[in-house]
N, C-alpha and C positions, 0 to 999 in steps of 0.2 A: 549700429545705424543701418538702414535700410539702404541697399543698393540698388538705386530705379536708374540707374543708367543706359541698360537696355529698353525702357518702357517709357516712349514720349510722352509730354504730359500736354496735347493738343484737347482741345475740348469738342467735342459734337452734340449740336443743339436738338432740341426735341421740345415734345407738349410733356408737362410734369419738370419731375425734377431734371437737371441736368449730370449726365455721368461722365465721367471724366476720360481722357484715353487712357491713363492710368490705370484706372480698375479695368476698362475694356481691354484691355493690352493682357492684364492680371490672369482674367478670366479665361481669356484666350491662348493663355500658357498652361492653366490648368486643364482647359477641356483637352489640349494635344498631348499631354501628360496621361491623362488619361483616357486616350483616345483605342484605348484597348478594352475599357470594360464598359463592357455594353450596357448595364444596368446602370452605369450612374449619366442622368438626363440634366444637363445642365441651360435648358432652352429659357427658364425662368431667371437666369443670372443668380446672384447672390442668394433668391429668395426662391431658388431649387429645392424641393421637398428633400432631396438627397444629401443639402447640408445638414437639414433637423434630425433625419434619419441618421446620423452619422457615418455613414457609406462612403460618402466624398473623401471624409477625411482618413479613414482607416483606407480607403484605395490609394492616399497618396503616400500615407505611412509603406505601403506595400510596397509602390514604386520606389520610395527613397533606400527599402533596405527590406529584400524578403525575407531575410529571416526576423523578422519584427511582429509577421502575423502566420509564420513558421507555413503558408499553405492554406492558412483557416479561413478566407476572406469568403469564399463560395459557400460557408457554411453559416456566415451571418445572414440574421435574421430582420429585416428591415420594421419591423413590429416593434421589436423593443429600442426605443428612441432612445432613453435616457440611459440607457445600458451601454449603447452604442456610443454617444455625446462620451462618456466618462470615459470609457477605455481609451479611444482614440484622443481626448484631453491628456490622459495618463501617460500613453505610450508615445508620443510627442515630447512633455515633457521630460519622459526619462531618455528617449534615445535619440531623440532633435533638438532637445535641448531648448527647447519654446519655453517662454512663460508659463505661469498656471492661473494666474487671478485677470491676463486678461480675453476671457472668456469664461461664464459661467456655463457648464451642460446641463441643466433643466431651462437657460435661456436658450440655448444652440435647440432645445429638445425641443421647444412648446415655442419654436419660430420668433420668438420677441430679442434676439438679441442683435446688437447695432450692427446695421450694415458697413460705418467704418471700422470696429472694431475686427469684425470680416475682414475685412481688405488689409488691417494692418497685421493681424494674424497670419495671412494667408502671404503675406509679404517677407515675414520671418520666416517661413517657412520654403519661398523660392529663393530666398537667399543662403539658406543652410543648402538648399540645392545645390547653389552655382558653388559654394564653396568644397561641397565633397567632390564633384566635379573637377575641381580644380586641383585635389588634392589627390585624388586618385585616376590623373593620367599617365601615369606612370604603369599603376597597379593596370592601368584598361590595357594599357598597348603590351605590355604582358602577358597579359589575357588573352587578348585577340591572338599574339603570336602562339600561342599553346592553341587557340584553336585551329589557327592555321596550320598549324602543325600536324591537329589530329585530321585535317579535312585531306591535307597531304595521303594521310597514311589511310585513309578512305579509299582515295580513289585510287591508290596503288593497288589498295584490296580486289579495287570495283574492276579496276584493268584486268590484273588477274582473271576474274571471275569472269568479265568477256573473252579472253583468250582462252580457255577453257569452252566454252560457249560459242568459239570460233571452232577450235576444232569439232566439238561434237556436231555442229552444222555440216561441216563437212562431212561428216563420217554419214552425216543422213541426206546429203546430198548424193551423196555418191550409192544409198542405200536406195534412195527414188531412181537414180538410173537404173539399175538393175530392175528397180521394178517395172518403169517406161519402158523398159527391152520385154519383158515379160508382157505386157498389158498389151504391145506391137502384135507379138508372136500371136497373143490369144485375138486380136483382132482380125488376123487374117486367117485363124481356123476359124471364126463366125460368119467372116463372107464365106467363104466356100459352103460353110452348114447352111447358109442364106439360099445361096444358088441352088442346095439339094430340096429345099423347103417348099420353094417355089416351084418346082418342077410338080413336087408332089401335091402341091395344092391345083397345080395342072389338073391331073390325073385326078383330085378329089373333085374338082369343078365338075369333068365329064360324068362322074359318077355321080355327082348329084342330078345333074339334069336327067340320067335315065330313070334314078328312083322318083323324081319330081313328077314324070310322064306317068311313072306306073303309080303313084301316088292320086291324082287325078282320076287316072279310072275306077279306083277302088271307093273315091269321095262319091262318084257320078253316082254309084253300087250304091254308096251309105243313101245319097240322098233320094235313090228311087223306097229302097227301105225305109225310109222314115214316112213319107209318103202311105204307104200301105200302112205305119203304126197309126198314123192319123185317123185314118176311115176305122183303124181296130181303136182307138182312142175312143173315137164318139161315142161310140157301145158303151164301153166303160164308161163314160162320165153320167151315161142315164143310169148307171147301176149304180156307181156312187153315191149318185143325188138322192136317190130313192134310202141309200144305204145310211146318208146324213140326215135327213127326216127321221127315219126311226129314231136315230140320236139325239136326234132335238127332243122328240116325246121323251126319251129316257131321261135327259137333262133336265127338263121339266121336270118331271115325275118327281127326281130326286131333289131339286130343289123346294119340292113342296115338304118331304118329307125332312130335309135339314130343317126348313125352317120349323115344322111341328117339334122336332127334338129340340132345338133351341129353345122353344117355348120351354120347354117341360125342363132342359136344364139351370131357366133362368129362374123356375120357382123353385129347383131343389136347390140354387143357391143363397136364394131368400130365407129357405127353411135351416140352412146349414149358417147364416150367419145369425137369425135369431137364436139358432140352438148353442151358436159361439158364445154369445150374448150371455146365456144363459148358465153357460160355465165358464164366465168370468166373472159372474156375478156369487156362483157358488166357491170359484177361488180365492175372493175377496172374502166370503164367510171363513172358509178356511181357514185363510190366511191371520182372517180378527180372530178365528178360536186358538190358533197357531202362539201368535200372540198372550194370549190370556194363558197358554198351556203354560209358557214361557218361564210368563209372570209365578204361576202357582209355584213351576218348579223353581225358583229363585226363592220363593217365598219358606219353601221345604229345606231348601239347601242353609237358607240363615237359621230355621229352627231346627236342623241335624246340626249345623256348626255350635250353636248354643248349646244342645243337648250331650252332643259329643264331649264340649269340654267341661261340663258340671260332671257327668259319668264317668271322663276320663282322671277328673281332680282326686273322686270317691272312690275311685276302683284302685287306686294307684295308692290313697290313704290306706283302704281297705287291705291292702298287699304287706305295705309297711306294717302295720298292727298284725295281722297274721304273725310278721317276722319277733314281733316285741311279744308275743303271744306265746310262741313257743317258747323261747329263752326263759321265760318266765314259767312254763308246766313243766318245765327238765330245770330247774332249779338245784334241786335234790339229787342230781344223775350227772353225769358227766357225758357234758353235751359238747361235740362238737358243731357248731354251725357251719349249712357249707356256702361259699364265697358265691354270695348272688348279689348278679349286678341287675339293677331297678333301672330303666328311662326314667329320667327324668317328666318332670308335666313340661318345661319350654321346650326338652326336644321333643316330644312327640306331639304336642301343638302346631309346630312347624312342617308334618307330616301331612300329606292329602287325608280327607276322608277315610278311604275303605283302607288303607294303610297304619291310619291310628288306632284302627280295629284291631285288626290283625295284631298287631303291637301288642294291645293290652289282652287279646285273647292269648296269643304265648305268652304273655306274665301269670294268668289265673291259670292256667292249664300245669303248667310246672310249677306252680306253687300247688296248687291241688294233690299236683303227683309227691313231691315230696312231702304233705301231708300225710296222704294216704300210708306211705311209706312211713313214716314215723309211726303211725298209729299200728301197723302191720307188728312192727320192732314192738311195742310197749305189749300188744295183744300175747304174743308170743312170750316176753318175759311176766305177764300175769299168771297164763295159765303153768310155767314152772311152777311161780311161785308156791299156783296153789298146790299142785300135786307133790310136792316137797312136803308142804301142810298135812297134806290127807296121808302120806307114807307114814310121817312120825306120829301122827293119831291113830292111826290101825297098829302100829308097834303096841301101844299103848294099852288098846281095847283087847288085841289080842289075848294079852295075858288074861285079861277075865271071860274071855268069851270066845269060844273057837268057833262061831257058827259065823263071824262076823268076816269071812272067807268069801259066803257064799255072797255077801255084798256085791253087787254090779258098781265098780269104781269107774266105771267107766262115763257113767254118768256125772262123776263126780270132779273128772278132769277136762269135764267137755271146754270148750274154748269159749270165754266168756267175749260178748260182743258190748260195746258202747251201744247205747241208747241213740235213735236217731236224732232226737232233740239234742245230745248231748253234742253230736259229733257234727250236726248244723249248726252249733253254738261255737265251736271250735274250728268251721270253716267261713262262720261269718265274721268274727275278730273285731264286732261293730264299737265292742265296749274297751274303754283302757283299762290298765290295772292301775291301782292309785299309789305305787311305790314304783321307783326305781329297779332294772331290774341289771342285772349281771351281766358283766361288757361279754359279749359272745365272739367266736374265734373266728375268724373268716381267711 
């Protein structure tokens, strides 16, 4: 049950409704409660923005027990109402032990909820006050004795710490006498330096007035002197004049001539921007043939990439057949083939331009060479053959005829050459053979 035994319940009249001294009693235990946090404004009573915000309530969750919002109140955000409204419902009911259904926080949030319901909430909640209060005067005077305690052993420190700070006083008390005996001493060798200072400004007085005197007659000298420059002055100023005339004509002169060259450089400027003109209109040609050059070579480059790779598919079949070529005219012979590696056509497709060249010109060149080379070997085992031939037929003829001596054999072991047709036929490899031919050794 609510305990309103401290809070008369006298009535004060007004225009509107009437409030009771009850809740004004209420309200006025709350605001001295929280008469420490300056943000929460409770000048509109019950219908204080700072209840909707829920600020009121988590400041007094504070009061009844800091470690409840462990420190965190300063870092609430008064923006989020209904964030606010719940926690402070929450932590109420779990550490105050309040109700929870009566108040709703999206009512507390969005200002619609009953003004008694307020008061009798807020009334469970000064009551849980007086009771911890109540229950923890024991635990207080405990407390305050341990503080007193530590404020004892404070100011014993702080004595300390002035006794300390007594003598060092002293010791710079007694260090400024020494200096006041000092600062005496040097005081009365400055009057005496005073007394000599004075004397000699004596002696500087007298001496100025005599330089002052002869100072005067030497001004009297200057200003007869100047005088005589004056009458030599006039002279000169008619020379002058006569001398600035002629400068005026020269000044003239020249000013006639500036302006003539301005003329003339204000038409070589005319002629030097039509001539700009004129070779910016020749850069723009340029620029459109530049263009068009561009285009051509883009246009050469797709038909060198086209042609490259039909040449490159033909040349590279053309190599492979050479290879099936030979295996096939050493049939009959014991052939070794020797271990040639081919590019492929996808890697040397993925090869630039002048590079895929190159590529296939080393494939035709050392196939050529080992052609050559074959054909060299076969030339040389012909012409044994034949002269093996012509030795056992002169055995032969011998016996019937002995003049057959005088024969020039030489003739007849001359070294037999392939035809060129033949040996173009055997480098071009364009034709297959129509059989399978014998797996070659690599």
């Amino acid at each position: 049950m609510v305990d309103v035994e401290n809070l008369p319940r006298t009535s004060t009249g007004g225009g509107g409704e009437k409030a009771s001294s009850f809740e004004a009693n209420l309200l006025q235990w709350v605001k001295e409660t929280l008469v420490d946090y300056k943000d929460i404004n409770l000048t509109d009573g019950f219908k204080s923005e700072c209840w909707s915000s829920g600020k009121a309530l988590l400041a007094l969750l504070d009061v009844y027990d800091g470690n409840i919002l462990n420190g965190t109140y300063s870092s609430i955000d008064s923006t989020q109402k209904l964030v606010n409204c719940e926690r402070a419902l929450g932590l109420a009911e779990e550490f105050v032990k309040l109700p929870a259904g009566l108040i709703e926080p999206n009512e507390l949030a969005d200002g619609s909820c009953s003004e008694k319901n307020l008061v009798l909430y807020l009334s469970l909640f000064y009551n849980s006050f007086k009771e911890k209060t109540a229950s923890n005067t024991k635990e207080s005077l405990e407390k305050r004795l341990k503080d007193l305690e530590e404020k004892v052993r404070f100011y014993e420190d702080e004595n300390s710490t002035l006794r300390n700070l007594q003598q060092t006083l002293k010791l710079q008390e007694q260090s400024l006498t020494s200096s006041f005996t000092e600062v005496t001493e040097e005081k009365v060798m400055l009057l005496s330096s005073k007394e000599e200072l004075e004397t000699e400004l004596m002696s500087l007085g007298t001496d100025y007035k005599k330089e002052k005197s002869t100072m005067q007659m030497k001004v009297e000298e200057l200003s007869e002197e100047i005088k005589i420059l004056k009458s030599n002055a006039d002279s000169s100023t008619t020379t002058l004049q006569n001398e600035k005339d002629s400068i005026t004509k020269d000044r003239d002169h020249l000013k006639e001539e500036l302006k003539s060259t301005k003329d003339k450089l204000t038409k070589e400027k005319e002629e030097i921007a039509s001539k700009n003109e004129e070779i910016s209109s020749n850069l723009k040609r340029v620029n459109k043939m530049r263009e068009e050059l561009e285009e051509i070579l883009k246009q050469q480059e797709q038909n060198h990439s086209r042609t490259i790779n039909a040449f490159r598919k033909h040349l590279l079949r053309h190599v492979q057949d050479m290879q099936t070529w030979k295996g096939y005219l050493e049939r009959d012979r014991e052939y070794e083939g020797e271990n040639v590696t081919l590019i492929t056509d996808e890697e040397c497709a993925k090869l630039p331009f002048t590079q895929q060249v190159n590529e296939l010109d080393i494939v035709i060149v050392a196939d050529n060479a080992r052609l050559e080379k074959l054909l060299r070997e076969r030339e040389i085992e012909a012409a044994e053959v034949v002269s093996v031939n012509i030795g056992k037929k002169k055995k032969r003829i011998k016996k019937d005829d002995p003049l057959i001596d005088k024969i020039d054999m030489s003739k007849l072991t001359q070294k037999k050459t392939f035809p060129s047709g033949l040996k173009s036929a055997r480098g071009l490899g364009s034709a297959r053979p129509n059989f399978q031919p014998k797996k070659m050794k690599k």
